[in-house]
C-alpha positions as CSV (number, residue, x, y, z in Angstrom):
1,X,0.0,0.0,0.0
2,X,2.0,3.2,-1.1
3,X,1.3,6.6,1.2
4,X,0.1,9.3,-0.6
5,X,2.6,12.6,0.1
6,X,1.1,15.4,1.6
7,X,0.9,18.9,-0.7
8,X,1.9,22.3,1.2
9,X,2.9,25.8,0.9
10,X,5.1,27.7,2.2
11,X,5.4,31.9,2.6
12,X,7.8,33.5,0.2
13,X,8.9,36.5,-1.4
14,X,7.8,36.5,-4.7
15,X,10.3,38.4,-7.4
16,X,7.5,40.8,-7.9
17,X,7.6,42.1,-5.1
18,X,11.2,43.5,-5.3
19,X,9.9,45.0,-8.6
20,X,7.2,47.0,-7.0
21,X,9.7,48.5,-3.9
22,X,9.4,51.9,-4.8
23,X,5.8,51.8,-4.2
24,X,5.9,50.8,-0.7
25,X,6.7,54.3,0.3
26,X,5.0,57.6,-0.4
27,X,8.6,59.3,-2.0
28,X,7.7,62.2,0.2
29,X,10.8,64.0,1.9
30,X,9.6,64.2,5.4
31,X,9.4,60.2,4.8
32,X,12.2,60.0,3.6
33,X,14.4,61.9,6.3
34,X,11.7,59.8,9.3
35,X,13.2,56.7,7.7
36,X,16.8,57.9,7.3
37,X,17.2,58.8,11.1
38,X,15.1,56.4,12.9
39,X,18.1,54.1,11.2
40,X,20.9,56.4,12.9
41,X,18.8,56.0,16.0
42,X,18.9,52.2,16.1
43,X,22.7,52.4,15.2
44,X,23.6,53.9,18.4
45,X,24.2,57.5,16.9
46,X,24.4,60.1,20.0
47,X,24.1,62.7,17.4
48,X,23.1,63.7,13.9
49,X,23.9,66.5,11.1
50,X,21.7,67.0,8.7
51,X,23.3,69.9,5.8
52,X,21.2,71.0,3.0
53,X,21.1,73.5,0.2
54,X,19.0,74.3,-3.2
55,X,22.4,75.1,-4.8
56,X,23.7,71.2,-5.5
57,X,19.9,69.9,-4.5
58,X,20.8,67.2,-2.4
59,X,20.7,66.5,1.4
60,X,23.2,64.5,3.7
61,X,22.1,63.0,7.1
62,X,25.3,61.9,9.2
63,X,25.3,60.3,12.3
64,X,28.2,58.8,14.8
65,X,26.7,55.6,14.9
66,X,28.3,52.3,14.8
67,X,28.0,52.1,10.7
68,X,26.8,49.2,8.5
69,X,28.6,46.5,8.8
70,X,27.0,44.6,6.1
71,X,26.3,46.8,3.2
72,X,24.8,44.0,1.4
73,X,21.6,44.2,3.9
74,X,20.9,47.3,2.6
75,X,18.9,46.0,-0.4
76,X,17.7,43.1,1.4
77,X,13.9,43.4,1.0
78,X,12.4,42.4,4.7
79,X,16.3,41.6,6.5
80,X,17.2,44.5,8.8
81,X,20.8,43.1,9.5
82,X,19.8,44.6,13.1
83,X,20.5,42.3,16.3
84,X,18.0,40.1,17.8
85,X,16.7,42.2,20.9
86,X,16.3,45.9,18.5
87,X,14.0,43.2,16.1
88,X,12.5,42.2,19.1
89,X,11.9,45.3,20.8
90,X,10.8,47.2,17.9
91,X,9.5,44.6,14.8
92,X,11.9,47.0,12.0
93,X,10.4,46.2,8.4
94,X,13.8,45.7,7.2
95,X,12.5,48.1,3.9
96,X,13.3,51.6,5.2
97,X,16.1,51.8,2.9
98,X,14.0,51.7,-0.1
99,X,12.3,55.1,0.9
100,X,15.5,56.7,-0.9
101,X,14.7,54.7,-4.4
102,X,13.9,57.8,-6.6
103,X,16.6,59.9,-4.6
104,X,19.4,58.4,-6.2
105,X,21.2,57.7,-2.7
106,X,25.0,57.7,-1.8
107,X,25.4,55.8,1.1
108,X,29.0,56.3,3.1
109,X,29.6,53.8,6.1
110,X,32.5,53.0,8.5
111,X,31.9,50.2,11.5
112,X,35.2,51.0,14.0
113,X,38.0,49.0,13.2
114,X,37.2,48.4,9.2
115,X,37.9,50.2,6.6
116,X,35.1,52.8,5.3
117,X,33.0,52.2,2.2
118,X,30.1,53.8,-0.3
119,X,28.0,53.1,-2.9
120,X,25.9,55.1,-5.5
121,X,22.2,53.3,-5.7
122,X,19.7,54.3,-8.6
123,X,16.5,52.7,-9.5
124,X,17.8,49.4,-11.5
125,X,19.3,48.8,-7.8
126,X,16.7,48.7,-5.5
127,X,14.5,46.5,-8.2
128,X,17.0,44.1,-8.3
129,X,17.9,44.8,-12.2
130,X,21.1,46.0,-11.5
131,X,24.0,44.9,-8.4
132,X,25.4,47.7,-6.6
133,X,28.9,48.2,-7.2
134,X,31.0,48.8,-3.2
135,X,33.8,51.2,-3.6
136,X,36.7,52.0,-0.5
137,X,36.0,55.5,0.7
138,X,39.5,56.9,2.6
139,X,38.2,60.2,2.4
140,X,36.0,59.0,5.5
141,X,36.4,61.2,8.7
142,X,35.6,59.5,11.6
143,X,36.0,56.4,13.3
144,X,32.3,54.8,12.8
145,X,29.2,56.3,11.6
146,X,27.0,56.7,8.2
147,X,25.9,59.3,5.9
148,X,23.3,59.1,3.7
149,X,23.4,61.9,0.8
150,X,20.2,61.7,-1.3
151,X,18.4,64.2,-3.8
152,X,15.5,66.0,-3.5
153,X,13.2,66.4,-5.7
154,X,10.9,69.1,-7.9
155,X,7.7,67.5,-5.7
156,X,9.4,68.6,-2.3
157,X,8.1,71.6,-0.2
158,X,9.9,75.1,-1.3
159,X,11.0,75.4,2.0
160,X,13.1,72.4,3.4
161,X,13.7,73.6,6.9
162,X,10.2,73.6,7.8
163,X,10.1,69.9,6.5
164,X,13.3,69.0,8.8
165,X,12.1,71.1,11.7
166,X,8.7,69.6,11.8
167,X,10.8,66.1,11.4
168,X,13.2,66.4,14.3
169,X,11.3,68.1,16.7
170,X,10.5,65.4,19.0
171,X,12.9,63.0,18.0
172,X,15.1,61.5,20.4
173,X,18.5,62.5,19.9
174,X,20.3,65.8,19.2
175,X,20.3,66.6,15.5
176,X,22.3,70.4,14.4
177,X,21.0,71.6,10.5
178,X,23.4,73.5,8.8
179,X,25.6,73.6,11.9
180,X,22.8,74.9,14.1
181,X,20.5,73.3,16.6
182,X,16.5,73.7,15.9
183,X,14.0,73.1,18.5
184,X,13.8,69.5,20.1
185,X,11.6,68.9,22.8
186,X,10.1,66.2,25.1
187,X,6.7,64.9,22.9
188,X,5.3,65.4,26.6
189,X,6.6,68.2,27.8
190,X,3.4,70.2,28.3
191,X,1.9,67.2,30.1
192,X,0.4,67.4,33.9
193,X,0.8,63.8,34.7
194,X,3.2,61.8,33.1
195,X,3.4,57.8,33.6
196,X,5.1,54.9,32.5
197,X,3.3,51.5,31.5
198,X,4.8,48.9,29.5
199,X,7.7,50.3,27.6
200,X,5.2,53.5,26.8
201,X,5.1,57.2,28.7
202,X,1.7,58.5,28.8
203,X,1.3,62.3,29.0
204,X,-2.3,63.4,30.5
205,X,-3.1,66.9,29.3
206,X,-5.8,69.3,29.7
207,X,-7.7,72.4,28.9
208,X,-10.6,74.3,29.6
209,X,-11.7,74.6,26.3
210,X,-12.6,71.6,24.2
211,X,-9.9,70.5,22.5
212,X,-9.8,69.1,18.6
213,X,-6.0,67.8,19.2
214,X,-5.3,64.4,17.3
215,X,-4.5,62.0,19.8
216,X,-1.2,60.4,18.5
217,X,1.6,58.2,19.5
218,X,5.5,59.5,19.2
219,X,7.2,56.9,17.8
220,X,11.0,58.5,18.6
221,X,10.0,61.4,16.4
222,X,7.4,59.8,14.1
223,X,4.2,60.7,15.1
224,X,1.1,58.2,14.4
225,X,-2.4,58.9,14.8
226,X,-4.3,56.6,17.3
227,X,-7.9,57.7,17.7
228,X,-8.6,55.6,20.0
229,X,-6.4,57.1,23.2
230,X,-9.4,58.3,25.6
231,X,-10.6,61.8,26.2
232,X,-12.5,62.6,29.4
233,X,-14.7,65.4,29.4
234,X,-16.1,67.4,32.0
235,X,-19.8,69.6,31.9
236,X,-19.3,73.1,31.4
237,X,-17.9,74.8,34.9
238,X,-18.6,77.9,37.6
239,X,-15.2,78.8,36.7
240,X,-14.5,79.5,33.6
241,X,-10.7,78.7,33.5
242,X,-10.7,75.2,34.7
243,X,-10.1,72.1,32.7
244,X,-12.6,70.9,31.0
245,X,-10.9,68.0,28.8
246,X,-8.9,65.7,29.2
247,X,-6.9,63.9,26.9
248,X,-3.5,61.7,26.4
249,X,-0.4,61.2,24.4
250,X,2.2,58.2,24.3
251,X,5.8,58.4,23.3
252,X,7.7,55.2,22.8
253,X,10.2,53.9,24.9
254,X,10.7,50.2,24.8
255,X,7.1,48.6,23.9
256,X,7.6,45.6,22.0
257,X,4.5,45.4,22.1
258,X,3.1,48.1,20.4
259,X,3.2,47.2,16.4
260,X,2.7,49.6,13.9
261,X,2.0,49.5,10.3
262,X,4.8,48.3,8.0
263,X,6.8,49.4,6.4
264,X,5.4,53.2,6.6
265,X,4.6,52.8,10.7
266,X,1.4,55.1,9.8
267,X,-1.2,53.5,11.9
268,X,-1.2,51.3,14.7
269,X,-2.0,47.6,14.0
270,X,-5.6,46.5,16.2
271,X,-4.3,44.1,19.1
272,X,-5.1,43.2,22.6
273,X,-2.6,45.5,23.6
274,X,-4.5,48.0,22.3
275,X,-7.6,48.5,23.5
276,X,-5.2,47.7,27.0
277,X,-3.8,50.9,26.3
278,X,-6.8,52.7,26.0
279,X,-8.4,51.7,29.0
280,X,-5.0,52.0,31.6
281,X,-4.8,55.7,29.7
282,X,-8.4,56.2,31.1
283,X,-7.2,55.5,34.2
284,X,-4.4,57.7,34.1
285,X,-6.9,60.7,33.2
286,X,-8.5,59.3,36.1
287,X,-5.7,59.7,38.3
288,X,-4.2,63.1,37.3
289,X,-7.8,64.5,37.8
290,X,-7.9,62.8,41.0
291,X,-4.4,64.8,41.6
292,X,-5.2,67.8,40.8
293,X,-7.7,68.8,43.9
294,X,-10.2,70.5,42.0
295,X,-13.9,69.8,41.7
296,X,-14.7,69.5,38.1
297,X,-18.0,69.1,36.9
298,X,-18.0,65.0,35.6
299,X,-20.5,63.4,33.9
300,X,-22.3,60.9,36.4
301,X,-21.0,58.4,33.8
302,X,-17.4,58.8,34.3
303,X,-17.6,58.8,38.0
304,X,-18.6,55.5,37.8
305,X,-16.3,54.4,35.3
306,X,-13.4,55.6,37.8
307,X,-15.1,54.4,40.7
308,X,-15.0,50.5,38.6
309,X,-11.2,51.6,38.2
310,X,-10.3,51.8,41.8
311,X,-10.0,56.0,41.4
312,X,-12.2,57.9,43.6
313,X,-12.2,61.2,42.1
314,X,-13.0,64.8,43.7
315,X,-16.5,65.4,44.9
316,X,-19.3,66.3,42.4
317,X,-19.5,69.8,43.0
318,X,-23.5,69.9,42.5
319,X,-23.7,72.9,40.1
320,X,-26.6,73.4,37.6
321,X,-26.8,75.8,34.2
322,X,-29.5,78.9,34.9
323,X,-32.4,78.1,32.4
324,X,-32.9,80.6,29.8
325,X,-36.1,79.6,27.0
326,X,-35.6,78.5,23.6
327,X,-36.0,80.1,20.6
328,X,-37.0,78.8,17.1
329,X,-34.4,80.1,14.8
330,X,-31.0,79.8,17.0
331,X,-29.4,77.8,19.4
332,X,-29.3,79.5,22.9
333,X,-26.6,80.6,24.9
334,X,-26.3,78.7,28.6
335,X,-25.3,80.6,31.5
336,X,-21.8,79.9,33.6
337,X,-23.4,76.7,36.2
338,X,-23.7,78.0,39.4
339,X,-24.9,76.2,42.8
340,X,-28.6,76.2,43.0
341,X,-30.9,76.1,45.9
342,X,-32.0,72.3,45.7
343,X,-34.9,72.6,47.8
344,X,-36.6,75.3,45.2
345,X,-35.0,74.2,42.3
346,X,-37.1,72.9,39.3
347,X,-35.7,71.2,35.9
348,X,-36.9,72.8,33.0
349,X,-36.3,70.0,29.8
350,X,-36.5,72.1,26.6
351,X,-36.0,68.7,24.6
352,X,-39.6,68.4,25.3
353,X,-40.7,71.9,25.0
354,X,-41.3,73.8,22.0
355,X,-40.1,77.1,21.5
356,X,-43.8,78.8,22.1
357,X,-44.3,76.6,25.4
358,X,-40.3,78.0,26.8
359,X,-40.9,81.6,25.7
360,X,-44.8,81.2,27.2
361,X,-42.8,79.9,30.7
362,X,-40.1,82.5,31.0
363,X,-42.5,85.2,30.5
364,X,-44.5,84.2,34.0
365,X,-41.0,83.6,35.6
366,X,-40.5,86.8,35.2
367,X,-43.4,88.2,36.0
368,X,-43.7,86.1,39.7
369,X,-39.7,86.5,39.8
370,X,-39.2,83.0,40.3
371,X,-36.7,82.9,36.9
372,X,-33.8,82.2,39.3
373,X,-35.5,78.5,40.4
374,X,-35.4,77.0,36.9
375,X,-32.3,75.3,35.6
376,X,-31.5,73.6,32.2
377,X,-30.9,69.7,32.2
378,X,-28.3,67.7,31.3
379,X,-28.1,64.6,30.1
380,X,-24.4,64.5,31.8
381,X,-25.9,64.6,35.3
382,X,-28.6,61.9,35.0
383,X,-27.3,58.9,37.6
384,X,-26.9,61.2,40.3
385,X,-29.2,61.1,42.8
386,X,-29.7,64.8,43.7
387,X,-30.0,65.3,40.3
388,X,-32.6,62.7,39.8
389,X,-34.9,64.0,43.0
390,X,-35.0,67.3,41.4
391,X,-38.6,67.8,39.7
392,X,-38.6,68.7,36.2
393,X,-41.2,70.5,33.4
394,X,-42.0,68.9,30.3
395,X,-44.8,70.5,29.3
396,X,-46.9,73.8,29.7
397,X,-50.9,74.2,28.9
398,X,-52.2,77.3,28.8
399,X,-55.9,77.8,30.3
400,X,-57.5,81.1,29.5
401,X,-61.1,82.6,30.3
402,X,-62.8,85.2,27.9
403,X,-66.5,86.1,29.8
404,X,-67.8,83.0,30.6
405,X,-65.9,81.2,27.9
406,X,-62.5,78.8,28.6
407,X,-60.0,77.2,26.6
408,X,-57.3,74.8,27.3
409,X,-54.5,74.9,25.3
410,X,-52.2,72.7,24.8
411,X,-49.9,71.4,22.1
412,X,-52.4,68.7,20.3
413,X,-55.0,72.0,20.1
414,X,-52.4,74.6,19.1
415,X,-51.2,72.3,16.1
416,X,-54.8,71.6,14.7
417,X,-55.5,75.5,15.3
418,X,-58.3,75.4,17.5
419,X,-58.3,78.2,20.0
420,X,-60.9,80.6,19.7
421,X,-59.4,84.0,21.7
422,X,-56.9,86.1,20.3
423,X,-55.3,89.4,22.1
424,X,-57.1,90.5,25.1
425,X,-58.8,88.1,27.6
426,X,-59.9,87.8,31.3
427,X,-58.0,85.4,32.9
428,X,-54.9,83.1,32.1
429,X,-53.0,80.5,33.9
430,X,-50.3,78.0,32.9
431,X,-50.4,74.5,34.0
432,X,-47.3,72.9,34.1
433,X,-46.6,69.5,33.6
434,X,-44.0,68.1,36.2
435,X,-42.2,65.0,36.2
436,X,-41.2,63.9,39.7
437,X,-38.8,60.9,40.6
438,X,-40.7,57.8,41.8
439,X,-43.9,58.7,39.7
440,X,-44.7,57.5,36.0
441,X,-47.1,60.4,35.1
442,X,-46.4,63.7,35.2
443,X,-48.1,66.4,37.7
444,X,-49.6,69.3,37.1
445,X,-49.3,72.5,38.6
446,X,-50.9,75.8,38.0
447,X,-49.4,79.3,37.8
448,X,-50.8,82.5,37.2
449,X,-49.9,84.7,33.7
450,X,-50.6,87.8,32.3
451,X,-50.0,86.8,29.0
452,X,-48.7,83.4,26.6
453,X,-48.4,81.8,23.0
454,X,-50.9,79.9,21.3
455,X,-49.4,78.9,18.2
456,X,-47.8,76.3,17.2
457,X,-43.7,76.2,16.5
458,X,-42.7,78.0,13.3
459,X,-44.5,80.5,11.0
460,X,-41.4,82.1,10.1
461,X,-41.1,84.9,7.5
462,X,-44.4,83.5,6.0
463,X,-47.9,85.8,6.6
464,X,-49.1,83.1,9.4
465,X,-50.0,85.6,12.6
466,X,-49.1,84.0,15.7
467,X,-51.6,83.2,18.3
468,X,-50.9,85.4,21.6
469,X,-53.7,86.1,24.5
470,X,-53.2,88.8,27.6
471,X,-55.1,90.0,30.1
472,X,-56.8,92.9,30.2
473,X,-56.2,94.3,33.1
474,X,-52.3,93.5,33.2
475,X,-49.8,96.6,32.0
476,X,-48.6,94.5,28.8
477,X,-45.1,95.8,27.8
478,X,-45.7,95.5,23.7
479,X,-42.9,95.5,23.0
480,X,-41.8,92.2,25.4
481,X,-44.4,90.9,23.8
482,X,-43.3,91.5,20.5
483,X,-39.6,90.0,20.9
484,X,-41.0,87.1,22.4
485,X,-43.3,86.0,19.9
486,X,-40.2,86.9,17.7
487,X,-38.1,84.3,19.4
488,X,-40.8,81.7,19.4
489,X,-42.4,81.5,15.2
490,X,-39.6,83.5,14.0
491,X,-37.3,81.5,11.0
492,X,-35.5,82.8,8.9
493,X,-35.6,81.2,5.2
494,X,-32.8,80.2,3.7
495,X,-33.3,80.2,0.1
496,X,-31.1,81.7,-2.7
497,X,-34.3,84.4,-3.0
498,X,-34.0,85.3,1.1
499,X,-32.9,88.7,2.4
500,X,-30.6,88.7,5.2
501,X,-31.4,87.2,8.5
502,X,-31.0,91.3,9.8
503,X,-33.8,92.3,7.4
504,X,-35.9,89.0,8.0
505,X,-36.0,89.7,11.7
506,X,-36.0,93.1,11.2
507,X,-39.7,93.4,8.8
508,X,-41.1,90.3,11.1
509,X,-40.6,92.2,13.9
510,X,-43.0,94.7,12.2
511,X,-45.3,92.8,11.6
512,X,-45.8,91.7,15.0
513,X,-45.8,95.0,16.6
514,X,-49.0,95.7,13.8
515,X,-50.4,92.5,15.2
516,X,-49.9,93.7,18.9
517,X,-51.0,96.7,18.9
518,X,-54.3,95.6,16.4
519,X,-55.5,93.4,19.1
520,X,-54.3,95.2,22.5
521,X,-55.9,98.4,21.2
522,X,-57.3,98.9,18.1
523,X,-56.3,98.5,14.0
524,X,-55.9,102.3,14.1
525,X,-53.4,102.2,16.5
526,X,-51.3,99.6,14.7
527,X,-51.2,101.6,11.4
528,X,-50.4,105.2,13.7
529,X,-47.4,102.9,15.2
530,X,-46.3,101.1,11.8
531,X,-46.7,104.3,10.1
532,X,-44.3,106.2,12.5
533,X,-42.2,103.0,12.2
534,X,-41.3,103.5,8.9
535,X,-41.0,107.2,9.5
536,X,-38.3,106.8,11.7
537,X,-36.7,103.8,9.9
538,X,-37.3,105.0,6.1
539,X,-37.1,109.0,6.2
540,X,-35.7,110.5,9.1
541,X,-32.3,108.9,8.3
542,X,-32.3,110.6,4.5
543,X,-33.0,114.0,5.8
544,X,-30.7,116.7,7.8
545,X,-30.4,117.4,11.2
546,X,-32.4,121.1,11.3
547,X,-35.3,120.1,8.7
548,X,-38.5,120.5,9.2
549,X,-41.0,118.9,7.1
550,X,-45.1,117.6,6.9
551,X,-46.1,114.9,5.4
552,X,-49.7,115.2,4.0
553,X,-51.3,111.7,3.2
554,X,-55.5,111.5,2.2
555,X,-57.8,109.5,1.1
556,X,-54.6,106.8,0.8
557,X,-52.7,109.2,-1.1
558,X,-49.6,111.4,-0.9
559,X,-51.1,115.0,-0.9
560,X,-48.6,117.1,-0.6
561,X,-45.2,117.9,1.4
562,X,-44.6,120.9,3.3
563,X,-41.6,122.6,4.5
564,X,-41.3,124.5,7.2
């Protein structure tokens, strides 16, 4: 009985591959040079000269490191020739050499005790078409080291040192251009907490404005984006000037296990590790907020999330935002928190108000001064159990009495335009709806008001009138009244056809104040008010200080114009 012979495969390099090496990097300079000295660095070089000029178009990069002592592993695709614990500590592709393919490289090398050696590289070299011919170099000066001269090229930045500032300024190891130092700095130098975990130091920093910085990873001066380092942010603050977000940066020391992207190292590869990372940088937030013996405002959320961490972080400091009623056409703009009285203090959750029912409420929370009770929710604070207790409106209906008529309005009758009253009535009272811990339906609670909205949301720069009542025997301040309807039905249109948002607001206003005054008084009234409206608006501003002029109108014509 003959034994059949198992088939396999085995990994290789294919001879395409070689073929296709000057595709595995961008050709960019700043590449280029991140690949030229993060070789120096693993040779041991204690410092590095990089000389430029536009004159011969070509820059060198020499460092004092212990040389190649192998030239032949410089066009070995994937064999870095390094030893056995820099492989193991930081996974090199072996490929950065190819980064100089269309820079037409000369490569000068001396290991101590050997003689020193170049070569001239082109393209047919680094595919493999051509061998690379080693020449003896006793022009050398030095006892170890390599440079690397290479071209640059009509696609490269008009202004180099920008390119080699931006390159070396957090790289590890003292670099002169042209004979002078740049700026080199600590990647983490700014940082309030700095710790060490597993061959990484991670910098906590913080401001008190949100920040947009990319979180990133130094990688010896290559810096690679990782999204996924953790930011921790806190609810706006009484104090303006304290942190408000949190966030971290790592810069490689010795982390073999950290693996990046080959040959490039542009992104960090997905492991375990990883998401490790993210979650002891968490902590590390944790702790330098913890450190820092203030009382940020946190999220209810990330208490708990450093509670589960071991990190008992300062005491929530039990401030709230002053409410302030929407409007229809913008966003609002909150108050600085502040503490609140918690035995008076009342929610107010514009999420589930509209516009008309906010601007309704403010306008009796002014009236009985009791403004300073209501505060805005957040979402933030939900979890905490003072926060929780705290009752909260999500509704308001409006009840009015004209004679021995009644109307309840809410927001069902508003949208299906049923009220019957407009302007002046007897009697109005809001009815609030209240949800209170502990109970699944809301309460109601009723509140006195000289005057509220009836319409529902929008109306915009269109002809709808808005629905207002007010009691008769209340002194009305029209012109309140006016800018809060504005604020509740006024939005602007934003067609190619639409005036500015100015002139929008500006003529809806007007037509409000006609509206206002129609209904509060009389339609008389209204047309005296617009009329000396556009007076003030339309003519005064054409004419001179001293003039003196009247304006004769009849029968809905000009008459005549006098002087005086």
């Amino acid at each position: 009985m003959t034994t059949r012979k198992q088939r396999t495969i085995r990994a290789r390099i294919a001879d395409e591959a070689i073929a296709k090496v000057m595709q595995f990097f961008d050709g960019t300079l700043a590449q280029t040079l991140h690949e030229v000295l993060q070789n120096a660095r693993r040779s041991g070089a204690t410092s590095v000269a990089i000389t430029h000029g536009r004159a011969d178009g070509r820059i060198t990069v020499s460092d004092d490191g212990r040389g190649i002592g192998d030239p032949a592993a410089l066009l070995a695709f994937g064999g870095s020739g390094w030893p056995q614990d820099l492989r193991n500590a930081e996974h090199p592709a072996g490929m950065g050499v190819f980064s100089l393919a269309r820079r037409s490289p000369r490569i000068r090398s001396r290991v101590a005790g050997r003689a020193a050696w170049s070569v001239q590289l082109g393209e047919d070299h680094f595919v493999g078409r051509e061998p690379a011919a080693l020449a003896a170099d006793p022009g050398w000066d030095g006892d170890h080291g390599t440079d690397v001269t290479f071209s640059l090229l009509p696609t490269d930045p008009g202004w180099i040192p920008s390119v080699i500032a931006d390159i070396v300024r957090h790289y590890p190891i003292p670099v002169t251009v042209n004979g002078r130092r740049p700026e080199q700095s600590d990647f983490l130098q700014d940082a309030v907490r700095t710790e060490t975990w597993r061959g990484l130091r991670v910098g906590v920093f913080h401001s008190a404005n949100p920040t947009w910085a990319t979180p990133a990873v130094n990688f010896h001066g290559l810096h690679v984006t990782f999204p996924d380092l953790p930011q921790v942010h806190a609810l706006p603050g009484a104090d303006a000037d304290a942190p408000r977000t949190w966030w971290t940066l790592a810069d490689v020391a010795d982390c073999p296990d950290l693996e990046l992207t080959l040959p490039t190292r542009t992104a960090i590869v997905q492991t375990p590790f990883t998401a490790q990372l993210v979650d002891e940088a968490t902590r590390i937030i944790y702790r330098a907020i913890a450190a820092e013996g203030q009382e940020p405002r946190l999220g209810y959320e990330t208490r708990t999330k450093a509670a589960a961490a071991g990190i008992t972080l300062p005491a929530d400091p039990r401030h709230l935002t002053p409410w302030g009623p929407k409007t229809a056409y913008d966003s609002k703009l909150f108050a600085r928190p502040r503490h609140p009285d918690l035995q008076h203090a009342i929610l107010v959750d514009d999420d589930e108000l509209d516009a008309a029912e906010s601007q309704t409420l403010a306008w009796a929370a002014k009236e009985s001064d009791t403004l300073g009770r209501y505060w805005e929710t957040e979402s933030g604070l939900r979890g905490y159990r003072w926060y929780d207790e705290l009752p909260c409106i999500i509704g308001v209906n409006v009840h009015v009495r004209s004679g021995t008529e009644t109307h309840t309005s809410t927001r069902q009758t508003r949208r299906d335009g049923e009220c019957p009253f407009r302007g002046a009535v007897d009697e109005i009272e809001l009815e609030l709806l209240v949800k209170r811990a502990g109970c699944e339906a809301p309460g109601k609670v009723r509140i006195p008001a000289s005057a509220a909205l009836l319409s529902p949301e929008g109306g915009g720069t269109s002809e709808i009138e808005p629905i207002f009542v007010a009691r008769r025997d209340a002194p009305i301040d029209r012109s309140a009244i006016c800018g809060a309807l504005a604020e509740a039905y006024f939005q602007p249109s934003f067609d190619s056809d639409a005036d500015s948002i100015d002139t929008q607001m500006r003529d809806y206003r007007r037509r409000i104040a006609y509206l206002v005054t129609e209904l509060l008084e009389s339609r008389e009234a209204a047309a005296d008010a617009d009329l000396r409206e556009l007076v003030a608006t339309c003519i005064l501003p054409s004419m001179s200080g001293d003039s003196n002029i009247d304006i004769e109108i009849r029968n809905g014509a000009l008459a005549a114009i006098h002087r005086i």
